[in-house]
C-alpha positions in Angstrom: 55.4 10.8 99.1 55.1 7.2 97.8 56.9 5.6 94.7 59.4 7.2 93.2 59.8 10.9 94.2 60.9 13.2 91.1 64.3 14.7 91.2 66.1 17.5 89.8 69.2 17.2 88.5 71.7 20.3 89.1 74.7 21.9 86.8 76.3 25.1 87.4 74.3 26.4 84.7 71.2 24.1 83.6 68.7 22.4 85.8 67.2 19.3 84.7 64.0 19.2 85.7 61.3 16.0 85.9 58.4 16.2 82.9 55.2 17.5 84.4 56.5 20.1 87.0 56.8 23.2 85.1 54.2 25.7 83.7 53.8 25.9 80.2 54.4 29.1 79.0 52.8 29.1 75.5 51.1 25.7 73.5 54.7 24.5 71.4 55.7 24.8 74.8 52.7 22.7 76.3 52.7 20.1 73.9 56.4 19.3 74.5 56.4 19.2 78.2 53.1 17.0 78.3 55.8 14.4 77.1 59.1 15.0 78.1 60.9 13.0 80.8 63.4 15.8 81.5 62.9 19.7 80.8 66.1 21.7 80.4 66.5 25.0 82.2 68.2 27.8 82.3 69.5 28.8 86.1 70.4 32.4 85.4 66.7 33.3 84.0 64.9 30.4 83.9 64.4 29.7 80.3 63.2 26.4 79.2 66.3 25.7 76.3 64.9 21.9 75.6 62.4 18.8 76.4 64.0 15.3 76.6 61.5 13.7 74.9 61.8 9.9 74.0 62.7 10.2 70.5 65.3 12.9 71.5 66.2 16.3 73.2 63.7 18.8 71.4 65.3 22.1 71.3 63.3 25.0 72.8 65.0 28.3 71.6 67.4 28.9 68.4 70.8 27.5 68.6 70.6 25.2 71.6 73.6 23.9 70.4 75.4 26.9 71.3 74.1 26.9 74.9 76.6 27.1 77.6 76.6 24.1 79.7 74.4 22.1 77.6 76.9 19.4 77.5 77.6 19.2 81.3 73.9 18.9 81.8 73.8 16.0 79.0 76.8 14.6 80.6 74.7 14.8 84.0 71.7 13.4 83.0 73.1 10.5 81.5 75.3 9.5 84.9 72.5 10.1 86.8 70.4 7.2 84.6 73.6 5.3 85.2 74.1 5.9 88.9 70.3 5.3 89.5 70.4 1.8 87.5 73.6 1.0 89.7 71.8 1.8 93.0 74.2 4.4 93.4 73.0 7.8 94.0 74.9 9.3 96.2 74.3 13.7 96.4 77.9 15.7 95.3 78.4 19.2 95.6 79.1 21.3 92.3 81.5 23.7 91.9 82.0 27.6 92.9 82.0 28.7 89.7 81.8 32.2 89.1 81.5 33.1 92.9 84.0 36.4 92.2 81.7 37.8 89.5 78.7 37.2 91.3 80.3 39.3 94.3 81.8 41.8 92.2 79.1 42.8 90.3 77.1 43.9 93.9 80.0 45.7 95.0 81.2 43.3 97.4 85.1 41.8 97.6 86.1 38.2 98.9 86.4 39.3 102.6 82.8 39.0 103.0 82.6 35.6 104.3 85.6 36.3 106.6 84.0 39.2 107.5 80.3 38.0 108.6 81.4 34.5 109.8 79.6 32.9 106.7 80.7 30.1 105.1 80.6 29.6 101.5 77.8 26.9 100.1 77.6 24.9 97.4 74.8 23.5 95.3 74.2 20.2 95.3 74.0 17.9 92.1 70.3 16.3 93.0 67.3 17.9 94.9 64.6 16.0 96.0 60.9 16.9 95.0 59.4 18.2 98.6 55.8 18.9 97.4 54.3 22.4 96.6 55.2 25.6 98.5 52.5 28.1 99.7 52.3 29.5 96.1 52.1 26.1 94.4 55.6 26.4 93.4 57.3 22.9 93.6 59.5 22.7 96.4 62.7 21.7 96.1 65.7 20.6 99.2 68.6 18.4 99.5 67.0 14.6 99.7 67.5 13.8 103.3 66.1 17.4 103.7 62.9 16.7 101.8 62.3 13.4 103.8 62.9 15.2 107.3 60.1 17.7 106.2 57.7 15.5 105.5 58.1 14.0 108.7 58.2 17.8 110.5 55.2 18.3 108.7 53.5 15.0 109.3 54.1 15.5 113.1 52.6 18.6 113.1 49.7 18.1 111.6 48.9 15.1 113.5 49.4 17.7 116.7 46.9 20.3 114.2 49.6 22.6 113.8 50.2 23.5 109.7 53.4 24.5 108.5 53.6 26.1 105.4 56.6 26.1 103.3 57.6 29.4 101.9 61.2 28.7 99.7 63.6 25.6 100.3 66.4 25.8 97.7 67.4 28.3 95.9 70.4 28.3 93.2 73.6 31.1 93.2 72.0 32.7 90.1 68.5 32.7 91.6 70.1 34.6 95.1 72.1 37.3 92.6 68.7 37.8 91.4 66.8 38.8 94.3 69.8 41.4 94.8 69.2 42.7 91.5 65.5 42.9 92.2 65.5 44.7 95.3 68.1 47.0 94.0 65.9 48.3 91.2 63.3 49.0 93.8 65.5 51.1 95.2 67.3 49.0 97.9 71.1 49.7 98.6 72.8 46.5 99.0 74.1 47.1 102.8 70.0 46.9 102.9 69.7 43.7 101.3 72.5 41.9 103.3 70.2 42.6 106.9 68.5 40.2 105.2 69.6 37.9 102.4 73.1 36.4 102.4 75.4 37.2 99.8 75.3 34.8 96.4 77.3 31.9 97.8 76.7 32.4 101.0 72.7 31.7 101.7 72.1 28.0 103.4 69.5 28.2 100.7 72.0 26.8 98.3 72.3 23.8 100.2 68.8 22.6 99.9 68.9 22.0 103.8 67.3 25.0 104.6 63.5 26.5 104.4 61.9 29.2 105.1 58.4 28.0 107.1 55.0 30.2 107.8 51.7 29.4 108.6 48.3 30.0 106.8 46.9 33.5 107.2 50.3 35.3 108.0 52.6 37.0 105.7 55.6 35.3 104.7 58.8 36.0 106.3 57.9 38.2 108.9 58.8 38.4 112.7 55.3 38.4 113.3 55.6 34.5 113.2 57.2 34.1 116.4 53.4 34.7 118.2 52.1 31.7 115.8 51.3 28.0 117.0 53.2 26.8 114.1 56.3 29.0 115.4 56.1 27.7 119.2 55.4 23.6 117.6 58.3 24.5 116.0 60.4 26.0 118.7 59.2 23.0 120.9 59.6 19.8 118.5 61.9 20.5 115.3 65.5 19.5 116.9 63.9 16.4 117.1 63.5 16.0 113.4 66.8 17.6 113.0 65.7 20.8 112.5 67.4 24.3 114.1 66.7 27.7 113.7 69.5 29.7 111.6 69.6 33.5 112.4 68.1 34.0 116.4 68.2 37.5 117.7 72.0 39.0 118.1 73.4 36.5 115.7 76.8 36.9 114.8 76.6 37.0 111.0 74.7 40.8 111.1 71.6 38.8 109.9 68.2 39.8 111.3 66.4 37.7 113.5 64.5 34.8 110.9 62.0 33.4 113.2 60.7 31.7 109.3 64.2 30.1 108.6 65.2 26.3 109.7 68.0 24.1 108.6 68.2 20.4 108.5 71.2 19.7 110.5 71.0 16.1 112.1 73.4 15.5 115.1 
């Protein structure tokens, strides 16, 4: 990753996303992202609500102006711009906003974290661009996060081991979601919580977490453990800063996550 790598800049409810990184999903929308420098989007569905083109923001849906947290992200773009002219870019954590709704609305009260020795995580305001995921996706993580994995992944492949990344960050809204998912499939959410944290809770948030496989095997699956790129793994990631969250018999009622690794530098 030479140059200048692309950053995303995070709001409790907008992400401010670099120009060229998102699908287009119909030609207005294809024309506008060809030239924006930003894209405005919506965390809770993912709706693209405006391009920040260089003669202006260029609205994206009806009544943008009536978007919630359209100012904040303004407000966030423009001292980022500031901060980055300044040499000053220092990563702050947003807010828990909305934490009790998001647990309410699955059922759960605020003991949880008490309860399963999880502490709560928040989002931070800038993610660094980590190249693509398995799918293509771009992969997001916290920015001394993204450079530790290119290392990781340098290091492996120069020992022909390839690890793929699966997911790196993943927003509150974005976690409620995959609750809400599995739930309509039928799912209770005692189910889920084997295996996804509660919103708030997953190290996900952070952006110093990812979930790792290698080509050929199914994504998240215990069935990593017998892989080269698990035993590589097992072998050299604490020394790229790298530890394995949920081992067999963890205390947070968490199946074993053979995939999942967290940047946590001593």
């Amino acid at each position: 990753m030479r140059g200048i790598v692309p950053v995303l800049i995070n709001t409790p409810e907008i992400e401010l996303w670099p120009g060229g990184l998102l699908r287009a999903r119909s030609n207005h929308d294809a024309r506008a992202l060809a030239r924006a420098r930003h894209v405005l989007r919506r965390k809770r569905d993912g709706q693209y609500l405006a391009a920040d083109l260089p003669e202006g923001l260029l609205p994206l849906i009806p009544r943008l102006g009536h978007e919630p947290g359209l100012d904040a992200a303004l407000d966030a773009l423009e001292h980022y711009s500031q901060s980055r002219r300044a040499g000053l870019e220092r990563v702050r954590e947003l807010p828990l906003d909305r934490l009790e709704e998001r647990l309410h609305a699955l059922g759960l009260d605020d003991g949880y974290g008490e309860r399963t020795g999880l502490a709560l995580v928040p989002e931070p305001d800038r993610l660094g661009f980590a190249g693509h995921d398995r799918y293509r996706r771009p992969l997001w993580l916290h920015p001394l996060a993204a450079r530790a994995w290119a290392h990781l992944h340098a290091a492996a492949l120069g020992d022909g081991v390839v690890l793929e990344a699966i997911s790196g960050y993943r927003s509150h809204d974005y976690q409620l979601g995959i609750f809400e998912r599995k739930l309509a499939r039928g799912q209770s959410v005692e189910q889920i919580l084997t295996v996804n944290a509660a919103p708030g809770y997953s190290e996900h948030h952070s952006g110093l977490a990812l979930d790792i496989g290698a080509p050929d095997q199914p994504p998240a699956e215990e069935s990593f453990e017998t892989t080269a790129a698990f035993a590589w793994l097992r072998a050299q990631a604490g020394g790229y800063g790298f530890v394995m969250s949920y081992p067999r018999d963890n205390p947070h009622g968490i199946v074993y996550e053979p995939w999942h690794w967290r940047f946590a530098p001593p």
